[in-house]
Residue frames as qw, qx, qy, qz and C-alpha x, y, z in Angstrom:
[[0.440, 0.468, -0.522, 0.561, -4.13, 5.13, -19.14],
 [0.439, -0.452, 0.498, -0.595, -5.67, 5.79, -15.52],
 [0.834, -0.206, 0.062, -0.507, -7.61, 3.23, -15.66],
 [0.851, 0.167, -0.375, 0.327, -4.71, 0.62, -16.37],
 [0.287, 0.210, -0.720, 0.596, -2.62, 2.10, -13.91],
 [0.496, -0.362, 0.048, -0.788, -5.12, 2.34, -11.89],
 [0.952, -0.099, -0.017, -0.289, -6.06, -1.32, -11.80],
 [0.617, 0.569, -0.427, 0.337, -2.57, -1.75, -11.63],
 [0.183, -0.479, 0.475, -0.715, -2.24, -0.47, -8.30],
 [0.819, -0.239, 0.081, -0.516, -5.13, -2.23, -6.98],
 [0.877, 0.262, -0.398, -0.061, -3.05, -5.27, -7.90],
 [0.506, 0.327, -0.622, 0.501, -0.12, -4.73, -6.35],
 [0.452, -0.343, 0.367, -0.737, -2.10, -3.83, -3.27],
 [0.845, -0.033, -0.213, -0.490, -3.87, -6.99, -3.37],
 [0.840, 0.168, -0.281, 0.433, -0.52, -9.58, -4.05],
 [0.169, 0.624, -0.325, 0.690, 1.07, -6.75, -1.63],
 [0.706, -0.560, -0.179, -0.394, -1.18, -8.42, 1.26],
 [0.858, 0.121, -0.434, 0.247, 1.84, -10.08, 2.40],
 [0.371, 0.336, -0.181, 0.846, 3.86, -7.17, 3.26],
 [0.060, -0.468, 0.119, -0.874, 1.20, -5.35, 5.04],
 [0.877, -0.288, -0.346, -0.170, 0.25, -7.76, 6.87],
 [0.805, 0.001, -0.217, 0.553, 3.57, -8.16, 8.12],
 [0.220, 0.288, -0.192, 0.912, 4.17, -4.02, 8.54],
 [0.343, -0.316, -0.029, -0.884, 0.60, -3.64, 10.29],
 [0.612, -0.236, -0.748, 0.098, -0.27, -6.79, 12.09],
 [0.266, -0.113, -0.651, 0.702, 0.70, -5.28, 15.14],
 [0.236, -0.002, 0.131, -0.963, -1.65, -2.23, 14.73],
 [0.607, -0.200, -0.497, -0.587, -4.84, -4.58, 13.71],
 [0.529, -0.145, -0.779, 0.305, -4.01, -6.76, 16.37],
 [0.154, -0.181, -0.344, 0.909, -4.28, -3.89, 19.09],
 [0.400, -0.124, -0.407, -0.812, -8.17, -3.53, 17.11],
 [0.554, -0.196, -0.809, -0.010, -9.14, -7.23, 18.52],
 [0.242, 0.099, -0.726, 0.636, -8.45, -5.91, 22.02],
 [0.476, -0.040, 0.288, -0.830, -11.75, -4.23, 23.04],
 [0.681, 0.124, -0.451, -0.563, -13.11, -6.92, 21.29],
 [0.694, 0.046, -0.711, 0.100, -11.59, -9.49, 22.98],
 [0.002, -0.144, 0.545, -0.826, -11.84, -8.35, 26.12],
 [0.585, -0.121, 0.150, -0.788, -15.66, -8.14, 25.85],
 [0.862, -0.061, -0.431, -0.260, -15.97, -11.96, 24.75],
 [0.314, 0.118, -0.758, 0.559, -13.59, -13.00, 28.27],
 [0.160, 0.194, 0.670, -0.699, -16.36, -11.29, 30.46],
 [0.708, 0.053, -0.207, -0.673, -19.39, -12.44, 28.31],
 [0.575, -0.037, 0.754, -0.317, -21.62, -15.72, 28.63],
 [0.730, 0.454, 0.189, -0.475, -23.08, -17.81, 26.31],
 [0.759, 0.409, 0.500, 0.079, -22.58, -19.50, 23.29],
 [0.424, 0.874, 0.228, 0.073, -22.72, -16.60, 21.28],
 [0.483, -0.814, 0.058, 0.318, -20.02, -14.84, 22.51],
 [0.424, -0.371, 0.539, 0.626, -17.36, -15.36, 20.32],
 [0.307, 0.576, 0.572, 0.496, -19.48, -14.78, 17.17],
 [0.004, 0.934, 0.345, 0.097, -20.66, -11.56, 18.79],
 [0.506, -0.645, 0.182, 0.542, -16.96, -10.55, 19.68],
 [0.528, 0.128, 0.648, 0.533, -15.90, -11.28, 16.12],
 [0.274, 0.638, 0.623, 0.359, -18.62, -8.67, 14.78],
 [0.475, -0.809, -0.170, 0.301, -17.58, -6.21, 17.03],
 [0.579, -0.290, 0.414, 0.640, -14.36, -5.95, 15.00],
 [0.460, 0.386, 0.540, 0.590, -15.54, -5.63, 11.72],
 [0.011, 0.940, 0.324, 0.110, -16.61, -1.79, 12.19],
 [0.448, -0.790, 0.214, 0.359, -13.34, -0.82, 13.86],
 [0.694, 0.101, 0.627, 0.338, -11.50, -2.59, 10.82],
 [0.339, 0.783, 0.378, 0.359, -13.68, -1.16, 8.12],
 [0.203, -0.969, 0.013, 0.137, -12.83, 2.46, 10.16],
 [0.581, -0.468, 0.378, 0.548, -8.85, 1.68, 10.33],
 [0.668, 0.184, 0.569, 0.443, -8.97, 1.17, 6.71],
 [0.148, 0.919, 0.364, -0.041, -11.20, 4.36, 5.93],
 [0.373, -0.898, 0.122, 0.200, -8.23, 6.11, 7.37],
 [0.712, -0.192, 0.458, 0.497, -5.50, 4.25, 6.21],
 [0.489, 0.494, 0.606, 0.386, -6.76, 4.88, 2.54],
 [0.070, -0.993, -0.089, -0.025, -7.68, 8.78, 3.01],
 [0.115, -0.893, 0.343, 0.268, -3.88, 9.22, 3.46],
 [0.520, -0.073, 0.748, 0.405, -2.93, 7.17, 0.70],
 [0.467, 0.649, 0.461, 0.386, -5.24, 8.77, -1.82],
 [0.045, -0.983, -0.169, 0.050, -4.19, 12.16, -0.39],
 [0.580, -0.430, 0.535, 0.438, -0.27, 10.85, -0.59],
 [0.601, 0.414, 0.576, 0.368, -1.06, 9.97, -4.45],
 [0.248, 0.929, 0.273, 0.003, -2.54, 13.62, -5.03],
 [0.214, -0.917, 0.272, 0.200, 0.55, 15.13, -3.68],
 [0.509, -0.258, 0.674, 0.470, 3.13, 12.71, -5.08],
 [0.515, 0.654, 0.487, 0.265, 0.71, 13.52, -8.85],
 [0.250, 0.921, 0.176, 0.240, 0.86, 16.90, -8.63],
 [0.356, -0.574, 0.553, 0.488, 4.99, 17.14, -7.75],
 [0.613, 0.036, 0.734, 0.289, 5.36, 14.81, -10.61],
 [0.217, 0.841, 0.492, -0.067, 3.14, 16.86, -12.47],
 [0.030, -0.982, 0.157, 0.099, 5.06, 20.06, -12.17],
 [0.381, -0.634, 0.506, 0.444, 8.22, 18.57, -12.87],
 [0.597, 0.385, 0.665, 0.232, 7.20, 17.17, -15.57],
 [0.200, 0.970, 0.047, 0.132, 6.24, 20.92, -17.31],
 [0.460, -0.838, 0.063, 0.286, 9.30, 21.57, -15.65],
 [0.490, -0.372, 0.691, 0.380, 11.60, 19.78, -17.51],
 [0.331, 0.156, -0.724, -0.585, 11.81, 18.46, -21.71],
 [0.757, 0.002, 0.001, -0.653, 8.46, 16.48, -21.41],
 [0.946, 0.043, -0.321, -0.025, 8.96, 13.24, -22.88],
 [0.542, 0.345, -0.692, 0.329, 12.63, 12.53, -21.44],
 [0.189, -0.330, 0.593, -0.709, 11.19, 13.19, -17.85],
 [0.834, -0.047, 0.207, -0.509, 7.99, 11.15, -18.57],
 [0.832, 0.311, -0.460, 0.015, 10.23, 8.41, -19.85],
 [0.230, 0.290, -0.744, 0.556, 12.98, 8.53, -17.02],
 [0.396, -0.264, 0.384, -0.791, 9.95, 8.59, -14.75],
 [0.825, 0.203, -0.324, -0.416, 7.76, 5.72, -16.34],
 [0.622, 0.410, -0.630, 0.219, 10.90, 3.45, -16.16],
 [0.095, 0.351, -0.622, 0.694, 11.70, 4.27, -12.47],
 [0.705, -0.082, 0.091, -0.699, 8.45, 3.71, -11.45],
 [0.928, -0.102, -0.050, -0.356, 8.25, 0.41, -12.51],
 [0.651, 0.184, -0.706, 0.208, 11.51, -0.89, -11.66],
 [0.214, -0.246, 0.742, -0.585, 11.04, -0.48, -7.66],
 [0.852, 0.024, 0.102, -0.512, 7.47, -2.00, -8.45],
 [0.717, 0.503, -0.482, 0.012, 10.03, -4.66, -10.13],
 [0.244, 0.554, -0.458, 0.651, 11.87, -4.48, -6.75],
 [0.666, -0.143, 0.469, -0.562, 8.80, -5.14, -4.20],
 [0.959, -0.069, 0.031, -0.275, 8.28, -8.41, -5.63],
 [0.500, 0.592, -0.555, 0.303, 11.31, -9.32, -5.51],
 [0.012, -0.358, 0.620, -0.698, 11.68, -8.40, -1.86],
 [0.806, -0.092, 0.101, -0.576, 8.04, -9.75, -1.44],
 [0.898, 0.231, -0.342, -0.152, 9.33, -12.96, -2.77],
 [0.887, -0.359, 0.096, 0.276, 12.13, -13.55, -0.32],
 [0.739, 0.071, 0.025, 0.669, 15.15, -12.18, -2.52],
 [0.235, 0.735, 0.213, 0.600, 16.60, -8.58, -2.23],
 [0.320, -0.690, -0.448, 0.469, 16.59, -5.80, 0.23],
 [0.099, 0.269, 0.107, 0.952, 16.61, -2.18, -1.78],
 [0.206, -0.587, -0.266, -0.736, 13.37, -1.80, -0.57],
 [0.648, -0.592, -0.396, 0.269, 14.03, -2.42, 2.88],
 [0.349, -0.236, -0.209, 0.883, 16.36, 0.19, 2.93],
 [0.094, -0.617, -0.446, -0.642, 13.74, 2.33, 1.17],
 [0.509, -0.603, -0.551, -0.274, 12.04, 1.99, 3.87],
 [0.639, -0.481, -0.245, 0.548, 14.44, 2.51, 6.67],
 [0.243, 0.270, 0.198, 0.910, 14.95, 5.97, 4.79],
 [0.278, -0.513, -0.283, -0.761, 11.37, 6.96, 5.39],
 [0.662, -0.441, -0.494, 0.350, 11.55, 5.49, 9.16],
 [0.278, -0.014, -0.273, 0.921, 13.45, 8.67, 10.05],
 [0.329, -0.223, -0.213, -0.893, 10.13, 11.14, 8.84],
 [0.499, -0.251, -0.778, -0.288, 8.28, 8.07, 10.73],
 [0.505, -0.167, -0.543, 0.650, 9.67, 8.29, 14.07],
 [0.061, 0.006, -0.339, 0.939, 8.05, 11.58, 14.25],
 [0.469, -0.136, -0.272, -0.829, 4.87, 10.90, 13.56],
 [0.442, -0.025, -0.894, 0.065, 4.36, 7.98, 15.45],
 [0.020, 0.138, 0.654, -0.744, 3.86, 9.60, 18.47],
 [0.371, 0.044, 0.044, -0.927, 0.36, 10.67, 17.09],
 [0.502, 0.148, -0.820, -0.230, -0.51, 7.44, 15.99],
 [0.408, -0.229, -0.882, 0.057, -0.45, 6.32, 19.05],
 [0.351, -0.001, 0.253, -0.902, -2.80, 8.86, 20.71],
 [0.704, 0.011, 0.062, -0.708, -5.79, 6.97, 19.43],
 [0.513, 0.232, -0.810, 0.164, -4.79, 4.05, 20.87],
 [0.331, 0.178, 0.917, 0.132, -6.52, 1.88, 21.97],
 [0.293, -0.048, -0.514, -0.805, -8.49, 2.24, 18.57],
 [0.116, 0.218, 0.963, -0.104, -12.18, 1.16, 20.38],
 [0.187, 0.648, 0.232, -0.701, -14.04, 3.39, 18.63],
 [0.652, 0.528, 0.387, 0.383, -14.74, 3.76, 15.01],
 [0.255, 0.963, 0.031, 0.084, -13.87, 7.41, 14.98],
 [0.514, -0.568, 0.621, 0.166, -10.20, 6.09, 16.95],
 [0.698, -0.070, 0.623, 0.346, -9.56, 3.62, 14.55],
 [0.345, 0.880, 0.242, 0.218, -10.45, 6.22, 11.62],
 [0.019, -0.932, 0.358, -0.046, -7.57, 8.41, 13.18],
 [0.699, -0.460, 0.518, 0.178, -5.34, 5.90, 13.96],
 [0.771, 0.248, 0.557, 0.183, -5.82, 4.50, 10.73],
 [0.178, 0.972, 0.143, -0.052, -5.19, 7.96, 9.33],
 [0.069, -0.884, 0.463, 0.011, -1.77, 8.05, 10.39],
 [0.595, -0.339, 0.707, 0.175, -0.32, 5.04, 10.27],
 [0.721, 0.545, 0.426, -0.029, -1.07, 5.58, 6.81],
 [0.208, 0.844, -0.450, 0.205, 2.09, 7.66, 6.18],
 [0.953, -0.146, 0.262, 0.049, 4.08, 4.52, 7.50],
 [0.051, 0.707, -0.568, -0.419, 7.22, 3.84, 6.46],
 [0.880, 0.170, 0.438, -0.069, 6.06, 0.92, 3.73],
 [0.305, -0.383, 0.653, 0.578, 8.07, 0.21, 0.75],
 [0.293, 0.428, 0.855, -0.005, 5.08, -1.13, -0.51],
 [0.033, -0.877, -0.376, 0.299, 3.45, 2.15, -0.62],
 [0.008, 0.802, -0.284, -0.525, 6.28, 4.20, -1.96],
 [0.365, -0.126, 0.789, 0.477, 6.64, 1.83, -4.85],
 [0.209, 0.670, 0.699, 0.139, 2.98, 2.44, -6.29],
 [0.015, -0.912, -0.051, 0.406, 3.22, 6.36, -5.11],
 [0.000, 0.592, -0.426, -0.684, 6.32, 6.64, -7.67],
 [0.336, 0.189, 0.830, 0.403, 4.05, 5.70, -10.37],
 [0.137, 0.871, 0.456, 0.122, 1.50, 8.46, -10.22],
 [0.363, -0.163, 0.150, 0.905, 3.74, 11.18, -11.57],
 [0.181, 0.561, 0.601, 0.539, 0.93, 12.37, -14.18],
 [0.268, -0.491, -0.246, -0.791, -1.66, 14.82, -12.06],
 [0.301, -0.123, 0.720, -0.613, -3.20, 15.10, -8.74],
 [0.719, 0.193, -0.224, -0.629, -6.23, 13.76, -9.74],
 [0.787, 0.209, -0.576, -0.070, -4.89, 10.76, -11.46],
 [0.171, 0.289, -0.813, 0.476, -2.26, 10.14, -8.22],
 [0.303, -0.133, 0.738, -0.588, -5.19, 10.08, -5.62],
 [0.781, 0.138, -0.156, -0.589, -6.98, 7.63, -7.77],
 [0.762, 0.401, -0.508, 0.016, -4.69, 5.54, -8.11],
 [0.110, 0.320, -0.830, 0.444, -3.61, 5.55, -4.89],
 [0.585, -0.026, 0.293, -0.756, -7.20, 4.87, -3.69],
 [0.788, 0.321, -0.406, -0.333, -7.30, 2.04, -5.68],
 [0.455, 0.297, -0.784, 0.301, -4.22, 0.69, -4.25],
 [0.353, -0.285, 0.553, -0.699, -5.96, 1.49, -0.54],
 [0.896, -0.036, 0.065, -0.438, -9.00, -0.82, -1.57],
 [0.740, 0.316, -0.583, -0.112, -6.40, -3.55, -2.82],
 [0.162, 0.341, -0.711, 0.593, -5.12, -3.73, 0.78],
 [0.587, -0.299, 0.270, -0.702, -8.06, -3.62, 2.49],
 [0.883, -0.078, -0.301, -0.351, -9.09, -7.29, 2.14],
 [0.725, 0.243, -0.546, 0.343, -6.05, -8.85, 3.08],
 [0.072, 0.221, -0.533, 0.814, -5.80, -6.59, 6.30],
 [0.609, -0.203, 0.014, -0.767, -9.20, -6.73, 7.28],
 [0.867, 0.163, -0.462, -0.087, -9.08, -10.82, 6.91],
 [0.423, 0.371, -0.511, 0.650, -5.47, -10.10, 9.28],
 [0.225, -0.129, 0.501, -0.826, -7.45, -8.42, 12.19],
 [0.747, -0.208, -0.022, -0.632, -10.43, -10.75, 12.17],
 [0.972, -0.191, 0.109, 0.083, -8.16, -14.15, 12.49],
 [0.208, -0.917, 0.339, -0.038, -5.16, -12.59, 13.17],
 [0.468, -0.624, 0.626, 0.001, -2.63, -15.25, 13.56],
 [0.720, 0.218, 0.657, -0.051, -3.91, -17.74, 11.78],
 [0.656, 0.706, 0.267, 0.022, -3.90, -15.74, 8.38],
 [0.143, -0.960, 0.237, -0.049, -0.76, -14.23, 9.22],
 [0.546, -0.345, 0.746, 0.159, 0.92, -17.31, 9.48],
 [0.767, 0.281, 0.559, 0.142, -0.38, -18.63, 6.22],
 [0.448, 0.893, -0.036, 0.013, 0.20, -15.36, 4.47],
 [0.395, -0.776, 0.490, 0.023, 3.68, -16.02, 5.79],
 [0.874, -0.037, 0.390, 0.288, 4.77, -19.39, 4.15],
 [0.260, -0.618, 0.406, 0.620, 7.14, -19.06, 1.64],
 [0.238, 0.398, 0.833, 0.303, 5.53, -20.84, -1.02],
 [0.035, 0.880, 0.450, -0.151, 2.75, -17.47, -0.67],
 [0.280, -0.819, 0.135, 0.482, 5.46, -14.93, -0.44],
 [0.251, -0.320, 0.622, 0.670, 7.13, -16.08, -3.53],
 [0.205, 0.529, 0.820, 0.080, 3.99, -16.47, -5.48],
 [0.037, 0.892, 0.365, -0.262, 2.45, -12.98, -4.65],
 [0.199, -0.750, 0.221, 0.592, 6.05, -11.04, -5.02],
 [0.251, -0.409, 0.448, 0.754, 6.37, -12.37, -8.50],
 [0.081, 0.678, 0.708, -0.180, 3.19, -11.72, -9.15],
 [0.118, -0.937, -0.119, 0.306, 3.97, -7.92, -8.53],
 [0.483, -0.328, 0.591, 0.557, 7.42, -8.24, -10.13],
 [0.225, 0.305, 0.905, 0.194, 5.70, -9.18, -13.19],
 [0.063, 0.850, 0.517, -0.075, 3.47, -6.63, -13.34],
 [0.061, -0.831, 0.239, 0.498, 6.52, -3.79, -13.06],
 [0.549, -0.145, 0.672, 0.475, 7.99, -5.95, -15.68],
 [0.157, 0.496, 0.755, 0.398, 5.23, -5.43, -18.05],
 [0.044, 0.829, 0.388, -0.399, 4.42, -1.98, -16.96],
 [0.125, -0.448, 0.320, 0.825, 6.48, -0.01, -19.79],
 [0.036, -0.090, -0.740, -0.666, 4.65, -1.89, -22.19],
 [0.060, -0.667, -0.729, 0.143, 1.19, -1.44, -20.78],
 [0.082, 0.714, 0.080, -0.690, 1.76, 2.37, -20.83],
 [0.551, 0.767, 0.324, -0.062, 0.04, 3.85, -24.01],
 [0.301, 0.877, -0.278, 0.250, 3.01, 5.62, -26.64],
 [0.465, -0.773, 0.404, 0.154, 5.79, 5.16, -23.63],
 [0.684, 0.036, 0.570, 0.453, 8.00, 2.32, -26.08],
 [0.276, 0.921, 0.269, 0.066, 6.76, 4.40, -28.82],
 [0.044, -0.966, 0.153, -0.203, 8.25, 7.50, -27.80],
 [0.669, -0.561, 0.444, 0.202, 11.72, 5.56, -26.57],
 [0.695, 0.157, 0.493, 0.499, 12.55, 4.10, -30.14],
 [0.050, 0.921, 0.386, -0.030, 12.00, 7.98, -30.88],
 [0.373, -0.878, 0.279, 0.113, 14.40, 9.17, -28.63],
 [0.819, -0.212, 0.411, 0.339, 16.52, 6.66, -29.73],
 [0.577, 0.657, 0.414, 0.251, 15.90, 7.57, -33.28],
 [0.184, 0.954, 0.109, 0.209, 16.76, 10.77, -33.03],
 [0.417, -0.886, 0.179, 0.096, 20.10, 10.26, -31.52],
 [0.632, -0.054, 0.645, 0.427, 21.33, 8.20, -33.88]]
């Protein structure tokens, strides 16, 4: 069961590259600078290869961060879930939960794909709780440092992402499980963003056609579609419920 939702996550992180690309561009971009700055007042040849390698430590760092408060989001969003779960009649909460879970996941690819907008407002919900954290964000700004772009990346990991709150309301189970699973999702991101801040525009635009966007989102779609039946007993335990009400 982790290990499927697990790898589950990772997916939608992956085919999710779109989105965060699109919510974090700005902040990788704003990585390049020191970088780019040093290949303007260098000589040589080399220069732009040696600018280019510069990045990739700040990058790797952003991400470090990014992830750390995504697997530490997961724990906390497991181990609510968790407790309400005991809280409540077991199964009907792990069923109502299960369900919910995978229709916003149903919902991002959707919205990934061009059609939709629930999870834009999602998002514009969690903008309010953003607005206050921002300001810290941009303390370690400019990120030319690995241990800057490790904080930076820290916080801008609590983002308002739709993305992000669509995978978090899937680890209901346990802390544990949640900040695995969100960790998972963190690596699935990483490539796509990393890729973003080393040729910035260029991948940004391609990750941008529409032909990509509709591809990835129902991709992810797809994946919530098929996520009741991928959980272990969860159908099972519905024709149960059913059973027993009839």
């Amino acid at each position: 069961m982790l290990e499927t939702l697990a790898f589950s996550a990772f997916l939608v992180g992956l085919l999710g590259g779109v989105h965060c690309v699109a919510m974090c561009g700005g902040i990788v971009a704003a990585l390049n600078l020191p970088a780019r700055r040093a290949v303007l007042s260098a000589a040589g040849g080399g220069a732009i290869a040696a600018g280019a390698a510069a990045q990739v430590p700040l990058h790797v760092a952003y991400s470090t961060g990014r992830i750390a408060s995504y697997t530490a989001a997961g724990a906390i969003a497991g181990g609510v879930g968790g407790v309400a779960t005991l809280a409540g009649t077991v199964m009907p909460v792990q069923i109502a939960l299960a369900f919910l879970a995978n229709a916003l996941v149903v919902l991002l690819g959707v919205y990934l794909a061009g059609a939709g907008s629930g999870i834009a407002r999602l998002e514009a919900i969690g903008g309010a709780l953003w607005r206050h954290v921002a300001p810290i964000g941009r303390r370690f700004l400019p990120a030319d440092t690995p241990a800057r772009a490790i904080g930076a990346g820290a916080v801008w990991g609590w983002l308002a992402c739709g993305l992000v709150y669509s995978v978090l309301a899937l680890v209901s189970g346990d802390a544990a499980g949640g900040a695995t699973a969100m960790l998972a999702f963190g690596l699935g991101t990483a490539p796509n963003l990393v890729l973003a801040g080393l040729a910035l525009e260029r991948f940004r635009g391609r990750l941008a056609h529409p032909q990509v966007r509709r591809v990835a989102g129902l991709a992810v779609a797809a994946l919530g579609g098929l996520g009741p039946i991928r959980t272990p007993g969860l159908l099972e335990r519905v024709r149960e419920g059913i059973a027993c009400l009839t």
